[in-house]
N, CA, C and O atoms as a MOPAC input file, in Angstrom:
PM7 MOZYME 1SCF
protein

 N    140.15900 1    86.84200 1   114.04400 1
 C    139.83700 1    88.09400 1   113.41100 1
 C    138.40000 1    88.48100 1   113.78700 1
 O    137.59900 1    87.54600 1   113.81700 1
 N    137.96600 1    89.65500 1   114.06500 1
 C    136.90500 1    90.32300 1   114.34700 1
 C    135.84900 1    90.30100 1   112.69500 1
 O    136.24300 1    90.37000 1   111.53100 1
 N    134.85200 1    90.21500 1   113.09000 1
 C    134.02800 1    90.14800 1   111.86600 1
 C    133.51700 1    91.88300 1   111.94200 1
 O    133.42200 1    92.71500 1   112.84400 1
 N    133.20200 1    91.85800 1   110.08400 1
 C    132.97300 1    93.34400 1   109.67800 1
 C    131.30000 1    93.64000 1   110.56700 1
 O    130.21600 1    93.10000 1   110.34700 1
 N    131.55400 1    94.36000 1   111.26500 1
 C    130.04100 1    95.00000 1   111.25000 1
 C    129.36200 1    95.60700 1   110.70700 1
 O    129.77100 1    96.70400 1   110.32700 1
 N    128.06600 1    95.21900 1   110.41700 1
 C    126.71900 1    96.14300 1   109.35700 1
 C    126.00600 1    96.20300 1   109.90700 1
 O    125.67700 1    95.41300 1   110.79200 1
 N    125.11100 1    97.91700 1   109.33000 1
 C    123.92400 1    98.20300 1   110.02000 1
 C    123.05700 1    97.98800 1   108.08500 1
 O    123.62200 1    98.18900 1   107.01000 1
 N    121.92900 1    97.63900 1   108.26900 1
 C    121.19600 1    97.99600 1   107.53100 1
 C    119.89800 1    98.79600 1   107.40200 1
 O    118.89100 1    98.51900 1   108.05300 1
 N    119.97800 1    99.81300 1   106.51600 1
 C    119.28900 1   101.33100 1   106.53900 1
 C    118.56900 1   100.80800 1   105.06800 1
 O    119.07600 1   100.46700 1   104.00000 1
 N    116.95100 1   100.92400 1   105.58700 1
 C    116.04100 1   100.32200 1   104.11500 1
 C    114.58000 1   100.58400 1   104.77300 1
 O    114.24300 1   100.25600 1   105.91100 1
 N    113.96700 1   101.10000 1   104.01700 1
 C    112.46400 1   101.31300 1   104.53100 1
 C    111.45400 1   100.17400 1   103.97200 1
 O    110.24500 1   100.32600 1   104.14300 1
 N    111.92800 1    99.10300 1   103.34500 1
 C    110.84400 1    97.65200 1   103.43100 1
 C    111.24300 1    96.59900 1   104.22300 1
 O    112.22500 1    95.96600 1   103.83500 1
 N    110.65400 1    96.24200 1   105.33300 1
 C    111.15500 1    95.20800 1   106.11700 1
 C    111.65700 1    93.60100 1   105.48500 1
 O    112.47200 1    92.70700 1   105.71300 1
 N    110.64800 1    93.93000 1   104.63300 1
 C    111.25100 1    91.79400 1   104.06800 1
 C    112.47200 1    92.02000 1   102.83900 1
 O    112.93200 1    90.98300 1   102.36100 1
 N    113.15200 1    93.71100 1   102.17600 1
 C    114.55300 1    93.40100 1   101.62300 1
 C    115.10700 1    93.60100 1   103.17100 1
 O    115.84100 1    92.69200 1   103.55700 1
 N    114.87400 1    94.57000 1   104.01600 1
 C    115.84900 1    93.93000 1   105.35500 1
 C    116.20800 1    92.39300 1   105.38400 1
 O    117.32300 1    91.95100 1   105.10800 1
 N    115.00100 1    91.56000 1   105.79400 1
 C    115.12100 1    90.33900 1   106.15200 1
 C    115.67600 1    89.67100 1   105.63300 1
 O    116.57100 1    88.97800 1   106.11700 1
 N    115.30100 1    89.67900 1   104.45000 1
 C    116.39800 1    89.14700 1   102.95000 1
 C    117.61300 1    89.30800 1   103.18300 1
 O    118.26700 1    88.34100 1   103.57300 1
 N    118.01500 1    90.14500 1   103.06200 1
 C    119.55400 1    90.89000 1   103.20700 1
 C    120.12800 1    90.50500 1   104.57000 1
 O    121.27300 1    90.08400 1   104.73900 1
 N    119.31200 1    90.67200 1   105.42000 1
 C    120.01200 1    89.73400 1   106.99700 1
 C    119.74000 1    88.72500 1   106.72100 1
 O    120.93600 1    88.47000 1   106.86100 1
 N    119.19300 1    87.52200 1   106.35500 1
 C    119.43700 1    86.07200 1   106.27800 1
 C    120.65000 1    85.58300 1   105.23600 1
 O    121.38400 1    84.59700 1   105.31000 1
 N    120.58100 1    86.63800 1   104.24500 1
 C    121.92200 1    86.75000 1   103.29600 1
 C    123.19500 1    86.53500 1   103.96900 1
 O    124.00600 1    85.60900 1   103.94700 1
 N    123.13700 1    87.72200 1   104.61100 1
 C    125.05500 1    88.32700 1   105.37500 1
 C    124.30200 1    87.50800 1   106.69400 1
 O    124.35500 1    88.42300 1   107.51500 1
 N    123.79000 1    86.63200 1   107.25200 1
 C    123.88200 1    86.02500 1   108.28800 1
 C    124.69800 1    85.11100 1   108.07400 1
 O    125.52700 1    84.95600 1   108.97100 1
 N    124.81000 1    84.05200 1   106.69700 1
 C    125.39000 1    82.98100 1   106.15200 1
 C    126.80800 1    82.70100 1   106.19000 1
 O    127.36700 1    81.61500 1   106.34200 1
 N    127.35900 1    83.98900 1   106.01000 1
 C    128.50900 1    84.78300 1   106.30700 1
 C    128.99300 1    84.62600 1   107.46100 1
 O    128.32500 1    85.18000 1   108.33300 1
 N    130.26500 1    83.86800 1   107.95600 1
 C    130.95700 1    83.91800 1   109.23800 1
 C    131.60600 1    85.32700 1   109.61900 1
 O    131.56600 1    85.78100 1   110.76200 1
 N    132.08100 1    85.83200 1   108.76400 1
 C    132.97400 1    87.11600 1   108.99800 1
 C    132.11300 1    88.32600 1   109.35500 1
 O    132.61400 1    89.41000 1   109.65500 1
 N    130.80700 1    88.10200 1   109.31200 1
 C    130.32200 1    89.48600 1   109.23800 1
 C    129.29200 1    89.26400 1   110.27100 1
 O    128.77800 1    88.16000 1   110.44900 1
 N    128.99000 1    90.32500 1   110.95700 1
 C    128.00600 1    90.67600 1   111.71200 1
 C    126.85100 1    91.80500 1   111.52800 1
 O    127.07600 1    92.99500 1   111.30700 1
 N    125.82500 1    91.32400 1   111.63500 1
 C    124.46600 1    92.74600 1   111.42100 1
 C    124.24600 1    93.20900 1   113.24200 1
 O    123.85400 1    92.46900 1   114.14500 1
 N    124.55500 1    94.30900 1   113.30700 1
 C    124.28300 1    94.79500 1   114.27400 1
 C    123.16600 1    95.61800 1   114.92000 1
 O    122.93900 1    95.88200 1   116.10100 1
 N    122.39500 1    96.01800 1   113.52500 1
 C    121.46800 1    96.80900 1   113.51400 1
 C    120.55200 1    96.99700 1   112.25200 1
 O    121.07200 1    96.81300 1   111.15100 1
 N    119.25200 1    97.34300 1   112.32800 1
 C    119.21800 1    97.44600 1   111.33400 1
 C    118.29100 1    98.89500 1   111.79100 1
 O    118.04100 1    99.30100 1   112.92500 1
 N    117.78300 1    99.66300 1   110.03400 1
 C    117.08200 1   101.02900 1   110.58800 1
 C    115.87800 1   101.20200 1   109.41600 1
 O    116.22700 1   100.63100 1   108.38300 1
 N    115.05000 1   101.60100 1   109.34800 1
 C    113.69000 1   101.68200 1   108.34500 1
 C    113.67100 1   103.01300 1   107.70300 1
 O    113.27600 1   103.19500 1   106.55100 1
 N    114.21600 1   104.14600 1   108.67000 1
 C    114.28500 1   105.76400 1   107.97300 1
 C    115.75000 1   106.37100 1   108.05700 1
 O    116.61000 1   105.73200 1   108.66300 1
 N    116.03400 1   107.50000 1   107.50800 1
 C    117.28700 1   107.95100 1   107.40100 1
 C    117.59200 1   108.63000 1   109.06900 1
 O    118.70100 1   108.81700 1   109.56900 1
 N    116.25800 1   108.90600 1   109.69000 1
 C    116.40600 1   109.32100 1   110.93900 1
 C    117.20900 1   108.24600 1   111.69800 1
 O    118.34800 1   108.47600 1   112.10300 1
 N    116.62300 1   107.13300 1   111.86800 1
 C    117.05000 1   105.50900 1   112.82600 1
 C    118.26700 1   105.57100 1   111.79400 1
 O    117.68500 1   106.60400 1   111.46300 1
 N    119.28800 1   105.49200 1   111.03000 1
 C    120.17300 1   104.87800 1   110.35300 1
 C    121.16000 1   105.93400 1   110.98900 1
 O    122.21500 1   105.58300 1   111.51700 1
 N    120.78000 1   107.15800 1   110.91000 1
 C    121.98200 1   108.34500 1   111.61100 1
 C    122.22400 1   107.87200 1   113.29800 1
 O    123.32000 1   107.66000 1   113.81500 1
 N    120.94900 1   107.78300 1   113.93500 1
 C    121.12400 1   107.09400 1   115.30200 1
 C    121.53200 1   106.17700 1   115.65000 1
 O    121.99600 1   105.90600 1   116.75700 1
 N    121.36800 1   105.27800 1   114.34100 1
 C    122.06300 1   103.49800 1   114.68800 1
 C    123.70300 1   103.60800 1   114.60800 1
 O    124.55200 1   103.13100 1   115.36100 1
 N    123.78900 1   104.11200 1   113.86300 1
 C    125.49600 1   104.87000 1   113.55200 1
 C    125.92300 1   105.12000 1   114.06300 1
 O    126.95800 1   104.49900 1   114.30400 1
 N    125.60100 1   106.30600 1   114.79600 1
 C    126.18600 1   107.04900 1   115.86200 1
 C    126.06700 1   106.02500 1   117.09100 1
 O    127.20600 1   105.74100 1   117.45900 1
 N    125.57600 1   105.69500 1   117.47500 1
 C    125.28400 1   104.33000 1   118.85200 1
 C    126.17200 1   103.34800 1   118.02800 1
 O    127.34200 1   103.39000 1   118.41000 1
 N    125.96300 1   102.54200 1   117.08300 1
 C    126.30700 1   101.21500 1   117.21100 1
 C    127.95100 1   100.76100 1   116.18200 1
 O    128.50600 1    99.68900 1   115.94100 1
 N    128.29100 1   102.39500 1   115.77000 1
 C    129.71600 1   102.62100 1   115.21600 1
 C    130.29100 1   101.15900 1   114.22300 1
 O    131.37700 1   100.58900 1   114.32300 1
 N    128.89900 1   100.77000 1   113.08600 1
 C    129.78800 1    99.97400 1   111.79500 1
 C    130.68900 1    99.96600 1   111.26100 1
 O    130.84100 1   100.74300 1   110.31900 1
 N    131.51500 1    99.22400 1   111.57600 1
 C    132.43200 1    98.96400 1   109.87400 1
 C    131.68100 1    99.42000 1   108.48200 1
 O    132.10900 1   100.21800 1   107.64800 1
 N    130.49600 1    98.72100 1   108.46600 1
 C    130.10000 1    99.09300 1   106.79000 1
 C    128.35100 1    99.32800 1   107.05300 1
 O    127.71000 1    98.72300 1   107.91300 1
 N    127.85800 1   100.21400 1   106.22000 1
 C    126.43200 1   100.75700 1   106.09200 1
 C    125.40600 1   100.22000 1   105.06500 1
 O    125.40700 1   101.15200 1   104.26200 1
 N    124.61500 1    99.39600 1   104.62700 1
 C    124.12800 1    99.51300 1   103.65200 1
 C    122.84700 1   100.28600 1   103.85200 1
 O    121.92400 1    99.95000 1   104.59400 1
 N    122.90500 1   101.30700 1   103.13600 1
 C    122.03100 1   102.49300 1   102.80500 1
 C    121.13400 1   102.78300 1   101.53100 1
 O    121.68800 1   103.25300 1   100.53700 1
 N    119.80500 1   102.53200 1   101.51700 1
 C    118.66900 1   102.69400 1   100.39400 1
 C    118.88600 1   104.06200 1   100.29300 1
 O    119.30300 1   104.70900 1   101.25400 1
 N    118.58000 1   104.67800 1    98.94900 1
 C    118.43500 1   106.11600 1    98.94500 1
 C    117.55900 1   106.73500 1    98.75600 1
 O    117.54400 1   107.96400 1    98.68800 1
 N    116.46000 1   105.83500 1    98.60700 1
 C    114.88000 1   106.78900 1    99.19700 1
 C    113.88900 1   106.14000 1   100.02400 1
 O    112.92800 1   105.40100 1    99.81000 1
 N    114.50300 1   106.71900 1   101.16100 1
 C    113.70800 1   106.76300 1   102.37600 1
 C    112.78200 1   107.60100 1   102.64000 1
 O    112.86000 1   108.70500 1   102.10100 1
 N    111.49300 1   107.26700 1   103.66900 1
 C    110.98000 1   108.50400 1   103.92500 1
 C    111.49400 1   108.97600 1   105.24900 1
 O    111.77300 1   108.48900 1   106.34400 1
 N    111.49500 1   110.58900 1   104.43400 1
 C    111.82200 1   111.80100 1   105.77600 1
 C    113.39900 1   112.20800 1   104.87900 1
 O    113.65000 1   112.56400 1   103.72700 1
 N    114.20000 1   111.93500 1   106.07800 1
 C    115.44000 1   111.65400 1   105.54800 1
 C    116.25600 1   110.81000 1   104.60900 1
 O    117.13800 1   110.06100 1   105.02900 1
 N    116.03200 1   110.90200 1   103.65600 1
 C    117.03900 1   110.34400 1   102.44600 1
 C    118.09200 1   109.52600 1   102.75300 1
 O    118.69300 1   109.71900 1   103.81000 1
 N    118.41800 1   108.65300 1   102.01800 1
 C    119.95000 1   108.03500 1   102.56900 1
 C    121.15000 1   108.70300 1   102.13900 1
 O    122.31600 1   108.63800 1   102.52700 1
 N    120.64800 1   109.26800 1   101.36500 1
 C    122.26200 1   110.46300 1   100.85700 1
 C    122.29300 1   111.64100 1   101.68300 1
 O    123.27900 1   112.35900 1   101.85300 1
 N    121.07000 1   111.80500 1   102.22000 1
 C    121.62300 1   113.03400 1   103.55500 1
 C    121.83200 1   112.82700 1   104.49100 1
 O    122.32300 1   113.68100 1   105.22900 1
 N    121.49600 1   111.32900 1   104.98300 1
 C    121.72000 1   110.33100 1   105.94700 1
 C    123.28900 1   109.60200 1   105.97800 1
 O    124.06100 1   109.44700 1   106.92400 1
 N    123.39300 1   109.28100 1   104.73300 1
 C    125.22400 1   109.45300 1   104.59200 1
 C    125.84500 1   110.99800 1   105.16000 1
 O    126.58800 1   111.10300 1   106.13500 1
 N    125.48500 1   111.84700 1   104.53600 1
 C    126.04100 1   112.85100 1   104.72600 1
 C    126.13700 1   113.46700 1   106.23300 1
 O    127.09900 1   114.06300 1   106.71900 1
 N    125.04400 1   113.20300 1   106.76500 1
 C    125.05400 1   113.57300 1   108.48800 1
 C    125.83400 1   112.34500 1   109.31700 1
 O    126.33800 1   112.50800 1   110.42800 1
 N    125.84000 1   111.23300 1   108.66000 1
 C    126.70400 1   110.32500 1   109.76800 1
 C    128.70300 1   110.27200 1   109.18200 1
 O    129.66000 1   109.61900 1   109.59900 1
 N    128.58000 1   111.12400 1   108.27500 1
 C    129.80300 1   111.06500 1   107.38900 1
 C    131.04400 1   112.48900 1   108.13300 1
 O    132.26100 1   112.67400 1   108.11300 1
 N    129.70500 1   113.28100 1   108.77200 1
 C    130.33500 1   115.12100 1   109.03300 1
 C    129.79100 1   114.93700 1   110.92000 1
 O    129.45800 1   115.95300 1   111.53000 1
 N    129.78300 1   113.71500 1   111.53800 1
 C    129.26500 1   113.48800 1   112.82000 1
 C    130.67100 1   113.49700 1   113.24000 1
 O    130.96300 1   113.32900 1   114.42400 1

């Protein structure tokens, strides 16, 4: 079986790190990417096509709920 792919979208680097050493532990799953603004999380998306997103919802610039919303209507 193919493992789930995740991007992670978060503007503090060490809950990134956290959160990838977390779902690293995990056989089934893969981090494929990760992104710091809602800008990089729409681009990582669109390029690197996840199974699943985890998305903060206040980012700076772009938001993660408009950042859902633009990779949701892509």
């Amino acid at each position: 079986m193919e493992p789930i792919t995740i991007l992670i979208a978060d503007d503090h680097a060490d809950f990134r790190a956290g959160l990838r050493a977390l779902l690293e532990a995990a056989d089934d799953l893969e981090i494929v990417g990760e992104a710091a603004t809602g800008v990089e999380a729409v681009s990582q998306a669109t390029a690197l096509q996840p199974d699943v997103i985890l998305m903060d919802i206040n980012m700076p610039g772009l938001n993660g709920i408009e950042a859902t919303r633009r990779i949701l209507y892509m």
